[in-house]
N, C-alpha and C positions, 0 to 999 in steps of 0.2 A: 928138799925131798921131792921127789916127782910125783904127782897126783897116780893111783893106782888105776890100771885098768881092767876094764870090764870082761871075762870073772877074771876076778884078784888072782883066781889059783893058775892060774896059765901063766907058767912061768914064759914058756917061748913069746908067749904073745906081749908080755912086757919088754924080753929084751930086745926085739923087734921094732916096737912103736917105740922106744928111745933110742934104740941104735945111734953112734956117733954120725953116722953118714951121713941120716936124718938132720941131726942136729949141724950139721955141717951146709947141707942145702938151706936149711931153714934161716942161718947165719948170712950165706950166700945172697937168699932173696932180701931179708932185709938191706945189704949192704948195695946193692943195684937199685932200691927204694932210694940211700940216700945220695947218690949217685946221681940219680935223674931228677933228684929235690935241688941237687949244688946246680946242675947243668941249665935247669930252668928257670933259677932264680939268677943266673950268669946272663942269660937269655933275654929275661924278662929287665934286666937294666941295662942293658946296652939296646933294647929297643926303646926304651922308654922315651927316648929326643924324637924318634919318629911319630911316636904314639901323642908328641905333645904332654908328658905328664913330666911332673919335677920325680928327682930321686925321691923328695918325702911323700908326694902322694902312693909312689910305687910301696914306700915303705910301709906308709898306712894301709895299702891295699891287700900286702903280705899281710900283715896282723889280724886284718880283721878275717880274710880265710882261713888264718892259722885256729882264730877263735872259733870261727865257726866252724871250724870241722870238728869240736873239742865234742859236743854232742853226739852228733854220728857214729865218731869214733870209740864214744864210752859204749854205746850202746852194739855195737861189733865187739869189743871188749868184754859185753858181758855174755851174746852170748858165745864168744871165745872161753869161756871159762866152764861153760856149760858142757863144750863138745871135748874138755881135757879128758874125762873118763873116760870116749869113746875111741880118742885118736891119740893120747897121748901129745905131749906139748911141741916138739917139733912139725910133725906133722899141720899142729892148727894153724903152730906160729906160719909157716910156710905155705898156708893153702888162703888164709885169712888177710897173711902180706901181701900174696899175687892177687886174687881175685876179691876178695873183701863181702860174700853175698854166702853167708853161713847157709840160709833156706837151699841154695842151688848145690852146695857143696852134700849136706844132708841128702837130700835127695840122690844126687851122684848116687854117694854112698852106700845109700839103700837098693839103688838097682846092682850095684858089685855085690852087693850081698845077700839079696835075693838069689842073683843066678846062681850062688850056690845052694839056694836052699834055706838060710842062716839070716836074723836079723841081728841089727845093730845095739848091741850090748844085752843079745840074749846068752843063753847057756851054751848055745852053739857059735858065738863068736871066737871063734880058734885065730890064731895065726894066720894061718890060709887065708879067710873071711878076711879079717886086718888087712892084706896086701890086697888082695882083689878091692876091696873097698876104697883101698887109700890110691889104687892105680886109677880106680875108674873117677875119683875126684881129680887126679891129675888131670887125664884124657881129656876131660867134659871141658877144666878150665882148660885147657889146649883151644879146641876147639872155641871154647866163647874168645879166646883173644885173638886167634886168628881170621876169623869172621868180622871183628874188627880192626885188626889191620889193613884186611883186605874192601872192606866196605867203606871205613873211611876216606883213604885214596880217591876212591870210586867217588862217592859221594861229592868230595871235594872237586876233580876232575868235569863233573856232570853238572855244577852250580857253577863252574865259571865258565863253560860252554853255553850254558842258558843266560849269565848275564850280557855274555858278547850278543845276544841273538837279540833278547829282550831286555834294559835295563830295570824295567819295574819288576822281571824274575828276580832277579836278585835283592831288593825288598822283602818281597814275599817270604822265600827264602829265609830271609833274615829274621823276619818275625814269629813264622810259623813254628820253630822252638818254642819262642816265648810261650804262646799260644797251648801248643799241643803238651809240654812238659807242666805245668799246672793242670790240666787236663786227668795228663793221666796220674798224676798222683791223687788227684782229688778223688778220681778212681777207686783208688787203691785207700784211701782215707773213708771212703763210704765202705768198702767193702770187710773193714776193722770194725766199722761203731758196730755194727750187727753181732759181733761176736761176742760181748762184755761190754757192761756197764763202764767197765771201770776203763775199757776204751775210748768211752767221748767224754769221760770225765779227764783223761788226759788231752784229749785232744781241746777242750774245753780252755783246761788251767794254761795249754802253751798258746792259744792265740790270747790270753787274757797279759799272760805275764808279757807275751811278745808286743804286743799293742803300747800295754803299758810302756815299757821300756822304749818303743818307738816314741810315745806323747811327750815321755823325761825327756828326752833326750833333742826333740823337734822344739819344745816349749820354753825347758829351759837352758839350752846349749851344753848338756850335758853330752860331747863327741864320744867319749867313751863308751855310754854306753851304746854306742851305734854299733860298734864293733862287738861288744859283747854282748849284745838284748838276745838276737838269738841262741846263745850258748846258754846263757841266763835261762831262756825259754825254756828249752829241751829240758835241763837239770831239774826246774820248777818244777818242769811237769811228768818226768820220771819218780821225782820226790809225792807226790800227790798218788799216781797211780801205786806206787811200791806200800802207801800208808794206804790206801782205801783195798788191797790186796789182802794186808796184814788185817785189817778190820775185819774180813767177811771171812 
């Protein structure tokens, strides 16, 4: 059964957010996901002789990404399930495959829907609302992947011009991710704890259970769980915040 959308009684507006076409793009974008998952994984072992790495380390190095992404991607999943009311399920499947940043897509959304007037899964969410809503999440991710298409080039382009100039550029360069990407998450991790308790209380149980699972695994040569402590992590501390939720 298809989760019902928002108001139920809009017949147009349900055949609409399922329409086949829909579900047909939505089919499309995952099938180019795994597409570029085969092409990269083809990629990534026919350089591995260059890179100095055996087939197995390649193959452990697969796994432990695969694992770690398991977190991340629960947590897009869920609220994937959240925005089914509002978009119907091709639609999320298809905006959540390409772009994966539900907050950016939301927002889209709400400026398509504003300009007419009309909020997202109010009384006045019509059909009309629907498309205009669901174009200008198209648009917006347009634009976010073209912006990086075209800036990484650049980027790339512009670091090997400054390493021919300067070789300690390209050090720099190299670290300054390191650097700056911890940075701004940490950012982004202070500017959660302010909002709910039960935000450092997650954030709390994932560096305890992450740690831990680092110690097993450094102390007692437990490798596995290397690959899995972070996914461990995430799930632990989703399970804590979703019970101290249910508490209050």
């Amino acid at each position: 059964m298809s989760p019902t959308i928002v108001p139920a009684a809009d017949g147009e507006l349900h055949a609409i957010a399922f329409h086949p076409v829909l579900w047909v793009l939505a089919i499309a974008v995952f099938a180019v996901i795994v597409l570029q998952s085969v092409i990269y994984l083809r990629a990534i072992r026919r350089s591995a002789e260059a890179a100095e790495l055996t087939q197995q380390e390649v193959s452990q190095a697969v796994k432990t990404g695969a694992v770690a992404a398991i977190g991340p991607s629960l947590a897009v999943a869920l609220v994937a399930l959240s925005l089914l009311p509002l978009f119907g399920t091709p639609a999320v499947l298809a905006r959540i495959g390409l772009v994966g940043s539900a907050p950016y897509d939301v927002a889209a959304a709400g400026i398509g829907a504003s300009s007419l007037g009309a909020s997202l899964g109010g009384e006045d969410y019509t059909a009309k609302v629907f498309a205009v809503a669901f174009a200008s999440m198209c648009v917006l991710g347009v634009l976010w992947m073209t912006a990086a298409l075209i800036i990484t080039p650049l980027f790339n382009k512009t670091s090997t011009a400054l390493r021919k100039v300067n070789p300690k550029v390209g050090k720099v360069l190299t670290i300054a991710p390191l650097v700056v990407l911890p940075l701004a998450f940490a950012f982004l991790i202070v500017g959660e704890l302010g909002k709910s308790p039960v935000n450092g209380a997650v954030l709390l149980a994932s560096a305890i259970i992450g740690g831990a699972c680092l110690f097993i695994a450094t102390k007692w040569g437990v490798h596995w769980l290397r690959e899995w402590g972070l996914g461990i992590a995430i799930f632990g501390s989703l399970l804590v915040g979703a019970g101290m939720a249910a508490a209050a």
